[in-house]
N, CA, C and O atoms as a Tinker XYZ file with bonds, in Angstrom:
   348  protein
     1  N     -2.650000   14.121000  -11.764000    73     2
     2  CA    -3.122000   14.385000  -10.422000    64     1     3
     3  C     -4.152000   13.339000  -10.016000    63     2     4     5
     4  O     -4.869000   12.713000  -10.797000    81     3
     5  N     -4.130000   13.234000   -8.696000    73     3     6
     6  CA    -5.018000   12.213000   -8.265000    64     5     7
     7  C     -6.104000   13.268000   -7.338000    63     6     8     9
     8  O     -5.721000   14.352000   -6.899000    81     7
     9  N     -7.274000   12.821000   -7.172000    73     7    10
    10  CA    -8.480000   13.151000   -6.569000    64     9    11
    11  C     -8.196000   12.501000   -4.770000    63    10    12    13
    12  O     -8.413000   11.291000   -4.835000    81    11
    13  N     -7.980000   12.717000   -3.948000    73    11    14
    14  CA    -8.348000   11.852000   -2.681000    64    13    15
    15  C     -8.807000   13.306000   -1.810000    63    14    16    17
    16  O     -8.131000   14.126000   -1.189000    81    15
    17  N    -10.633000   13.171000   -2.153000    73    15    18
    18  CA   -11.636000   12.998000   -1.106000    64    17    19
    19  C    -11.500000   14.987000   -1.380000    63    18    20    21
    20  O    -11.809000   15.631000   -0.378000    81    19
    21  N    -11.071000   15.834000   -2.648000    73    19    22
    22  CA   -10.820000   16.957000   -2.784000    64    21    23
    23  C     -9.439000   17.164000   -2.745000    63    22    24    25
    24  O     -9.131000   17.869000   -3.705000    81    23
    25  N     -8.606000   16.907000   -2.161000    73    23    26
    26  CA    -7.357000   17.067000   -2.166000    64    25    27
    27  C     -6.436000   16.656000   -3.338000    63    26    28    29
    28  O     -6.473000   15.426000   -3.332000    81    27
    29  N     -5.900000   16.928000   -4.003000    73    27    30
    30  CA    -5.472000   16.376000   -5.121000    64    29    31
    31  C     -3.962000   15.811000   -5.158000    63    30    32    33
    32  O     -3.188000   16.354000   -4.370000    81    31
    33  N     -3.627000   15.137000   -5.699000    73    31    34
    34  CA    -2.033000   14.200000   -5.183000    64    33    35
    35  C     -1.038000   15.160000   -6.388000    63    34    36    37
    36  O     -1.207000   14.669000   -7.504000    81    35
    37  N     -0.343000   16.034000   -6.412000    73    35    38
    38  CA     0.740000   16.438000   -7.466000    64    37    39
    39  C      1.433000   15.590000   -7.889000    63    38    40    41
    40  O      1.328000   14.679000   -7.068000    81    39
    41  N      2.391000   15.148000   -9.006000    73    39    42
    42  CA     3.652000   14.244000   -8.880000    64    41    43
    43  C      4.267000   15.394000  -10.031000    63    42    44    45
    44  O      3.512000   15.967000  -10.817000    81    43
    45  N      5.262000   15.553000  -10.006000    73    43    46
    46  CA     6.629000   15.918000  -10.781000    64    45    47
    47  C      7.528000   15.053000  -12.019000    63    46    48    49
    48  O      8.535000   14.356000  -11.889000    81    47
    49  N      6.917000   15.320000  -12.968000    73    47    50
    50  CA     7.646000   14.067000  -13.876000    64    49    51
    51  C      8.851000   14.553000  -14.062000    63    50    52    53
    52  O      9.265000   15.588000  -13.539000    81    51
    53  N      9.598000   13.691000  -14.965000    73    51    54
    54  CA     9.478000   12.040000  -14.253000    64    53    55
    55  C     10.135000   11.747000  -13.098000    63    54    56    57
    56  O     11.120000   12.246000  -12.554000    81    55
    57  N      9.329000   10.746000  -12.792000    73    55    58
    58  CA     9.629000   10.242000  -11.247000    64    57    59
    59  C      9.272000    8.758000  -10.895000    63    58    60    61
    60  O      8.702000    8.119000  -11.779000    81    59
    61  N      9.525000    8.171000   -9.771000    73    59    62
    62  CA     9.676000    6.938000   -9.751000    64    61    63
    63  C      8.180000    6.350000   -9.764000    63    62    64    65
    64  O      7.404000    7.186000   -9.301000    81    63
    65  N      7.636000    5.326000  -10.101000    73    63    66
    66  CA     6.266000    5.181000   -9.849000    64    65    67
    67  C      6.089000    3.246000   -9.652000    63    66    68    69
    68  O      6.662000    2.574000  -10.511000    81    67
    69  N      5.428000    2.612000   -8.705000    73    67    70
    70  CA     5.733000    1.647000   -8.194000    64    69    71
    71  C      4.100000    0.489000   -8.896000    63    70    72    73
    72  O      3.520000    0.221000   -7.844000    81    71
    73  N      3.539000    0.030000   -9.694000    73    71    74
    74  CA     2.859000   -0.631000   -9.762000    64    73    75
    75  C      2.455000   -2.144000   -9.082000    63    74    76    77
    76  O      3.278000   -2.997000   -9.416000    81    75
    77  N      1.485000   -2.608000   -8.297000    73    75    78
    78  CA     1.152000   -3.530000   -7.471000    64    77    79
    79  C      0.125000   -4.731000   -8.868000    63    78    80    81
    80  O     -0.983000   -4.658000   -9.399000    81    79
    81  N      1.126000   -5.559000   -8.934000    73    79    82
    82  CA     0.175000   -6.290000  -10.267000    64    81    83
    83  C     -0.097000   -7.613000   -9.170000    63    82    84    85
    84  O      0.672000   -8.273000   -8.471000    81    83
    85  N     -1.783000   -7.649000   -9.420000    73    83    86
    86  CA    -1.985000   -9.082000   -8.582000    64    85    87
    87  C     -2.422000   -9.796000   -9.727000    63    86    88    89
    88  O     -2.797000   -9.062000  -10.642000    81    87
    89  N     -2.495000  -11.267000   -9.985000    73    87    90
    90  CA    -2.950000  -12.488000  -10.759000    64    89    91
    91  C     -2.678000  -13.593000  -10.322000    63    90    92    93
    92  O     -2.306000  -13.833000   -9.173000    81    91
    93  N     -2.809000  -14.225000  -11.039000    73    91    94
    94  CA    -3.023000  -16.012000  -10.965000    64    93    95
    95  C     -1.306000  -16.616000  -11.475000    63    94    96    97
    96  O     -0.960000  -16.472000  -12.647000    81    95
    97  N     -0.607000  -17.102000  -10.713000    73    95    98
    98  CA     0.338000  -17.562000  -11.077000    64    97    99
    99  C      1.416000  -16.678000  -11.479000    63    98   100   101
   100  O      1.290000  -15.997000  -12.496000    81    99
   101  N      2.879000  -16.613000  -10.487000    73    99   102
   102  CA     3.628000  -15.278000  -10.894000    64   101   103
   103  C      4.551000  -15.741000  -12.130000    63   102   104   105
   104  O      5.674000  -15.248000  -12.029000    81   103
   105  N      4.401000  -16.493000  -13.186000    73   103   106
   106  CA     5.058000  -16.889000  -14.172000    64   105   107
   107  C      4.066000  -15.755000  -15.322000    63   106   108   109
   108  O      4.411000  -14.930000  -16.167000    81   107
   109  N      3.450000  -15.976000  -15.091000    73   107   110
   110  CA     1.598000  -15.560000  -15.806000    64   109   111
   111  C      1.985000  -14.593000  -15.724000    63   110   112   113
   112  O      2.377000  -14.065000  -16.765000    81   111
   113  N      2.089000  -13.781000  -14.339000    73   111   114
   114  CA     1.700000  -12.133000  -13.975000    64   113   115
   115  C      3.487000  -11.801000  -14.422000    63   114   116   117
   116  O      3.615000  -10.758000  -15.062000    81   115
   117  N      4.317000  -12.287000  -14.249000    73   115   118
   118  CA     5.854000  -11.802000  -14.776000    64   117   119
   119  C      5.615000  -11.429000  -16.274000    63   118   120   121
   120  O      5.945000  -10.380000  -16.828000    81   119
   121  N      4.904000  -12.619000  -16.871000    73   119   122
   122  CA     5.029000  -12.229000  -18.406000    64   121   123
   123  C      4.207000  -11.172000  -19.303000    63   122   124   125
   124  O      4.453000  -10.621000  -20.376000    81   123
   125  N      2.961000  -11.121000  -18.266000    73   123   126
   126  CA     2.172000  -10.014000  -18.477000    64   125   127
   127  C      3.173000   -8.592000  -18.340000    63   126   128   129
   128  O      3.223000   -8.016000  -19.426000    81   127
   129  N      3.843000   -8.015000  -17.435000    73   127   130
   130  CA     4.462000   -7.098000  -17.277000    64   129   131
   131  C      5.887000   -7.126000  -17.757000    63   130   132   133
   132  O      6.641000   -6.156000  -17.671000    81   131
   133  N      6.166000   -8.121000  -18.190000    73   131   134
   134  CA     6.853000   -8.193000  -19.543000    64   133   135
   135  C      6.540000   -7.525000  -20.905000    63   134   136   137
   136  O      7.281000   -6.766000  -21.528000    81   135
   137  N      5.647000   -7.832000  -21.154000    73   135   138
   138  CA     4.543000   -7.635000  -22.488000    64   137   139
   139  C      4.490000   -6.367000  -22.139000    63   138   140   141
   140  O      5.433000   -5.870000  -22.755000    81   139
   141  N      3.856000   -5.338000  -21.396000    73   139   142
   142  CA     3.580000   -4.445000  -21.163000    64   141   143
   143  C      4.507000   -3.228000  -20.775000    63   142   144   145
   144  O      4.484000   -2.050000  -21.131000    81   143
   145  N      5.154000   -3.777000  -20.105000    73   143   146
   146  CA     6.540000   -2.463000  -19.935000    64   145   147
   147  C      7.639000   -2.809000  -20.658000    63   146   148   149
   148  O      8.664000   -2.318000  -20.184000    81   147
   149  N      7.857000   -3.670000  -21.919000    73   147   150
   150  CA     8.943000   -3.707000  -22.881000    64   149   151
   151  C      9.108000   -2.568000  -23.242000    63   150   152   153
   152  O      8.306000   -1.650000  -23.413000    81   151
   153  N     10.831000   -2.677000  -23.430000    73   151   154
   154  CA    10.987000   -0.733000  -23.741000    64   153   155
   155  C     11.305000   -0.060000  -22.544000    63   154   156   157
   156  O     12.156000    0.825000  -22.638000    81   155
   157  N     10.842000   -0.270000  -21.512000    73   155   158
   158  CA    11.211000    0.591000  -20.007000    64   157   159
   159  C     12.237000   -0.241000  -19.438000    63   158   160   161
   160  O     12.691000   -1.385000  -19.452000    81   159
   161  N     12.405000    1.112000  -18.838000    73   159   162
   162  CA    14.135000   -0.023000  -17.422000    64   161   163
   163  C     13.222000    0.134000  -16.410000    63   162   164   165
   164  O     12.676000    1.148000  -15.976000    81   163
   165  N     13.119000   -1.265000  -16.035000    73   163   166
   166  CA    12.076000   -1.502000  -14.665000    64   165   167
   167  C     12.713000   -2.729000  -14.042000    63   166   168   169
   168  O     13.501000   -3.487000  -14.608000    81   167
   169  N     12.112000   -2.849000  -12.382000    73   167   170
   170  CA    12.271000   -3.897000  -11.747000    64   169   171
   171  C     10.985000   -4.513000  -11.115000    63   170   172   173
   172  O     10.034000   -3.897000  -10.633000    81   171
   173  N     11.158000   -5.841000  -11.219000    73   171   174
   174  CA    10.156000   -6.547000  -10.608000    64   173   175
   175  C     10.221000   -7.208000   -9.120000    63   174   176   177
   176  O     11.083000   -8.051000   -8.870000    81   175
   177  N      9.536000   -6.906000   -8.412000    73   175   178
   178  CA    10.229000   -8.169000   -6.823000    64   177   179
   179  C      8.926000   -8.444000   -6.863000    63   178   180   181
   180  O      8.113000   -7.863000   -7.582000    81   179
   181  N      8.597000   -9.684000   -5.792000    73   179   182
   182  CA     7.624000  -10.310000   -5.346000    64   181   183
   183  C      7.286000   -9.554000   -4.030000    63   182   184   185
   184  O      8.057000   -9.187000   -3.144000    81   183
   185  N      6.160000   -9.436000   -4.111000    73   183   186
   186  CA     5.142000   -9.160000   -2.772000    64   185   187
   187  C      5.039000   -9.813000   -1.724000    63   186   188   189
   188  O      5.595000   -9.811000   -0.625000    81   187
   189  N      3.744000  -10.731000   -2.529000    73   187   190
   190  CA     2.670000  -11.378000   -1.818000    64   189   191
   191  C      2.007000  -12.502000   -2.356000    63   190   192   193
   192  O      1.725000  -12.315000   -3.540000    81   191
   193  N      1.533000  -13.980000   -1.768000    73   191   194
   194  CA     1.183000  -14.411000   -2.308000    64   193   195
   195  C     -0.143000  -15.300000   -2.029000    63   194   196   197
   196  O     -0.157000  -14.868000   -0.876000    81   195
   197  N     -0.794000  -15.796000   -2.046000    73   195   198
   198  CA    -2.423000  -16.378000   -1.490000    64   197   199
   199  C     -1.428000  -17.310000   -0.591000    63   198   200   201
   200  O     -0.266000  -17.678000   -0.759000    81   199
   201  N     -2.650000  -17.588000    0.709000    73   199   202
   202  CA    -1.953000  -19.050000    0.972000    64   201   203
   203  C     -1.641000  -20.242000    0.049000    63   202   204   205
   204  O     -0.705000  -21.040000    0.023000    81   203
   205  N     -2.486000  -20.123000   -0.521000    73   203   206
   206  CA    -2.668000  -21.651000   -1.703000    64   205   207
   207  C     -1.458000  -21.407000   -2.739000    63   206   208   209
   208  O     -1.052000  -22.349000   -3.419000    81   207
   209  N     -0.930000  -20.207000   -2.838000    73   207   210
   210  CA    -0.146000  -20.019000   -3.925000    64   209   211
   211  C     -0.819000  -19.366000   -5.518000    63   210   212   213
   212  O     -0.190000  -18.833000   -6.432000    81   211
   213  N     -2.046000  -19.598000   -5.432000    73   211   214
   214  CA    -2.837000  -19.329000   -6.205000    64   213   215
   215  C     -2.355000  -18.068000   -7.132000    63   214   216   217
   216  O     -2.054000  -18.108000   -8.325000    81   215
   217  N     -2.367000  -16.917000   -6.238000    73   215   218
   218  CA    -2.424000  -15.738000   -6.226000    64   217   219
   219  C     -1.248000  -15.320000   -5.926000    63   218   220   221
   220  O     -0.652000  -15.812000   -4.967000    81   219
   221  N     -0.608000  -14.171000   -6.816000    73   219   222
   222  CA     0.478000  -13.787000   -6.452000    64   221   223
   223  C      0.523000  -12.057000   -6.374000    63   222   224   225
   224  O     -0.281000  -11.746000   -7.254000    81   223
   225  N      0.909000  -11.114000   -5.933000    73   223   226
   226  CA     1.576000  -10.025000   -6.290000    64   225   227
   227  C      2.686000   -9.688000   -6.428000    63   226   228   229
   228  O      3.552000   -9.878000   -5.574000    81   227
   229  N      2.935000   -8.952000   -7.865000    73   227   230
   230  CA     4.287000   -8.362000   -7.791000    64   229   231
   231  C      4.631000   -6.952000   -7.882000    63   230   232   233
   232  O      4.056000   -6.435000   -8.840000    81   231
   233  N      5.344000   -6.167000   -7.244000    73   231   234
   234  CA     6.013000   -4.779000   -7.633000    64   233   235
   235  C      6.497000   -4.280000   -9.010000    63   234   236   237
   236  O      7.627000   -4.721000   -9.220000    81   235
   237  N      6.121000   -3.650000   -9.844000    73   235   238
   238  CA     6.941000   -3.181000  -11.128000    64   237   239
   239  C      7.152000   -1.519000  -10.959000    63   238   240   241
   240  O      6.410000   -0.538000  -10.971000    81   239
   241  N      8.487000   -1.752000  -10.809000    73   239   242
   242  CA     9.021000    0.038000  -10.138000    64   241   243
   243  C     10.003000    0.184000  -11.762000    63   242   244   245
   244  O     10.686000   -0.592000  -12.430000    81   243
   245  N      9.521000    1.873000  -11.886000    73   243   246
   246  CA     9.831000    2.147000  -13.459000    64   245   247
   247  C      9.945000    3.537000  -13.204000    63   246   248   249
   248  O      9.351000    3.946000  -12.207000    81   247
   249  N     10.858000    4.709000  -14.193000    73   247   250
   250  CA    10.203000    5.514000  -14.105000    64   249   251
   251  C      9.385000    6.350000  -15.364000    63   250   252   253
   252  O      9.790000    6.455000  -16.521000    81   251
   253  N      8.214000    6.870000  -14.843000    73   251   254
   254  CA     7.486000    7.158000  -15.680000    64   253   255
   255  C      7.482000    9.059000  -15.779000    63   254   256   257
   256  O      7.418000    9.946000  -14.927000    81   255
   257  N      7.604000    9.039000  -17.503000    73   255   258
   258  CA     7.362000   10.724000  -17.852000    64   257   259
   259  C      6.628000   11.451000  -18.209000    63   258   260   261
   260  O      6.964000   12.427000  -18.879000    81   259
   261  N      5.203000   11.157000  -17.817000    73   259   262
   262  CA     4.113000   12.263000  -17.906000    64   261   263
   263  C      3.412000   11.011000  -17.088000    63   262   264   265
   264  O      3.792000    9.901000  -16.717000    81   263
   265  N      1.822000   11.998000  -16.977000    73   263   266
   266  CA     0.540000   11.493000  -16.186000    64   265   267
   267  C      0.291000   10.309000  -17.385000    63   266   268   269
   268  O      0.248000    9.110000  -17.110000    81   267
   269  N      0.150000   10.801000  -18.635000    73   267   270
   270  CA    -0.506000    9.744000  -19.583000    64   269   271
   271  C      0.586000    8.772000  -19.645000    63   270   272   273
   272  O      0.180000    7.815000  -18.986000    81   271
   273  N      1.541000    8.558000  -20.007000    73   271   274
   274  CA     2.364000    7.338000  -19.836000    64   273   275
   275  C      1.869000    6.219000  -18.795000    63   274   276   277
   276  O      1.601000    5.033000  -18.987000    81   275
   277  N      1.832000    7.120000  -17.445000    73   275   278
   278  CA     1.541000    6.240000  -16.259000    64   277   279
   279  C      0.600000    5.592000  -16.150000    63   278   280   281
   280  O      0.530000    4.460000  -15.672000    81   279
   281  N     -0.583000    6.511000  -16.764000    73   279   282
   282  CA    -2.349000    5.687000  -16.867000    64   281   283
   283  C     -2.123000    4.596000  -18.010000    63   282   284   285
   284  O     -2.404000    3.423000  -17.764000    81   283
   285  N     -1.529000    5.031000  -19.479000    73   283   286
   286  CA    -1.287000    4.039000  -20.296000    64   285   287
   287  C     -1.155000    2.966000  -19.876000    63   286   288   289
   288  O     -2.063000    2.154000  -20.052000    81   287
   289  N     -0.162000    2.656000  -19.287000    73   287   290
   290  CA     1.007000    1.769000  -18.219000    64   289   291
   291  C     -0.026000    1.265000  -17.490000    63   290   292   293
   292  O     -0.099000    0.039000  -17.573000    81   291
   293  N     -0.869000    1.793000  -16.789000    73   291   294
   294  CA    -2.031000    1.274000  -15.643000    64   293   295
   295  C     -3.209000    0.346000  -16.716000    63   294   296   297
   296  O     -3.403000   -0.867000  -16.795000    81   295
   297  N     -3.690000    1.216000  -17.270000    73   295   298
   298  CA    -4.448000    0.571000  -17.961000    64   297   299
   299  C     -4.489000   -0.859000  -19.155000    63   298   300   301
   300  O     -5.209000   -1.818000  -19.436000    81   299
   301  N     -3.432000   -0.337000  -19.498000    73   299   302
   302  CA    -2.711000   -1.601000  -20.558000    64   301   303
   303  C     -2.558000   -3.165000  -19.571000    63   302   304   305
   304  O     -2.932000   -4.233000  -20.056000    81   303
   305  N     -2.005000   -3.079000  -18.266000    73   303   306
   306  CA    -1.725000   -3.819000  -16.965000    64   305   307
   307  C     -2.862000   -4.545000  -16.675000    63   306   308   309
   308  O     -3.094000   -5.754000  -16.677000    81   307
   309  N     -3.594000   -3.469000  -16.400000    73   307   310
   310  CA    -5.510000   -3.813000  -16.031000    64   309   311
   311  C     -6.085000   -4.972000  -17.306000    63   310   312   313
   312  O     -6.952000   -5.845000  -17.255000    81   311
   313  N     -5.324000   -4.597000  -18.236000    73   311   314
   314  CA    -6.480000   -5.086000  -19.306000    64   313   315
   315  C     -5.874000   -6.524000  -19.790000    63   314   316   317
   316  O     -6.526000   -7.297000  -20.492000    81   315
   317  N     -4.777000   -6.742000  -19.410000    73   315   318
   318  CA    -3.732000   -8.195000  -19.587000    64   317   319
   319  C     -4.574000   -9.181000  -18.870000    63   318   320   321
   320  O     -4.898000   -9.107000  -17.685000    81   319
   321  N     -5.031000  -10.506000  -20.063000    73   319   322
   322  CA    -5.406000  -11.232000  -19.956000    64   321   323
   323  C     -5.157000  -11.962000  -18.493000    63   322   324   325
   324  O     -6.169000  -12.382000  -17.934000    81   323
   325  N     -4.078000  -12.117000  -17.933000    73   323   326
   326  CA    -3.143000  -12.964000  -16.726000    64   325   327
   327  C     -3.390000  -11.968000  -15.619000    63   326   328   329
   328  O     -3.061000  -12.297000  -14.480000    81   327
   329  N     -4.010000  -10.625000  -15.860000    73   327   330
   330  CA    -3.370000  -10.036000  -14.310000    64   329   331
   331  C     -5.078000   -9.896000  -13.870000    63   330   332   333
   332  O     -5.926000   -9.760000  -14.752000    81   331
   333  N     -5.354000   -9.936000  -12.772000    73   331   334
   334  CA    -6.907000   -9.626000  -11.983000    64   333   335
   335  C     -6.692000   -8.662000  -11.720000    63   334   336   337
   336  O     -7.794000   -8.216000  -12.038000    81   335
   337  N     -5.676000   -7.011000  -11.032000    73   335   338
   338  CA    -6.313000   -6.489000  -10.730000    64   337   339
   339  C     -4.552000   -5.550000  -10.023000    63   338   340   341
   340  O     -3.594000   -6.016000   -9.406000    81   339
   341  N     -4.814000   -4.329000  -10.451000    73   339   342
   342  CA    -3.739000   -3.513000  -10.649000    64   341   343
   343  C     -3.758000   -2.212000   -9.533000    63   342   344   345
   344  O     -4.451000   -1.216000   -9.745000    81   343
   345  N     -2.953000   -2.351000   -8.393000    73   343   346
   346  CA    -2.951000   -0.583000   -7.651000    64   345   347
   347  C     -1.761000   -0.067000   -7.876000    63   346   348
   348  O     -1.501000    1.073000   -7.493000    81   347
């Protein structure tokens, strides 16, 4: 469950769940979520990217079967050397 502002978000496992990975270079941030969701059937597309190119985001849509899987999954993401910064 998620907290927003008292209201709490339900989800129903398993179900589809969409991760927003931003970093430095989408070769970098691909292989990071490589590393990290090996083992899952997932897809990756491209987002978004800095003007400069710098910066990239990508989508990693998976589905996930409990709350802890998903935070695992979040957190493990967060903590990858290549990625800045995970919604």
């Amino acid at each position: 469950m998620f907290d927003f502002g008292g209201e709490r978000l339900r989800l129903n496992y398993p179900c589809r769940w969409v991760y927003k990975v931003i970093g430095s270079g989408q070769e970098q941030v691909r292989q990071a979520i490589d590393e990290v969701v090996a083992g899952y059937d997932y897809t990756v597309t491209f987002s978004n990217a800095s003007k400069t190119g710098k910066y990239c985001c990508l989508n990693v849509e998976l589905t996930v079967d409990s709350e802890a899987v998903r935070t695992h999954l979040y957190r493990a993401l967060k903590q990858h050397p290549h990625v800045i910064l995970v919604l």
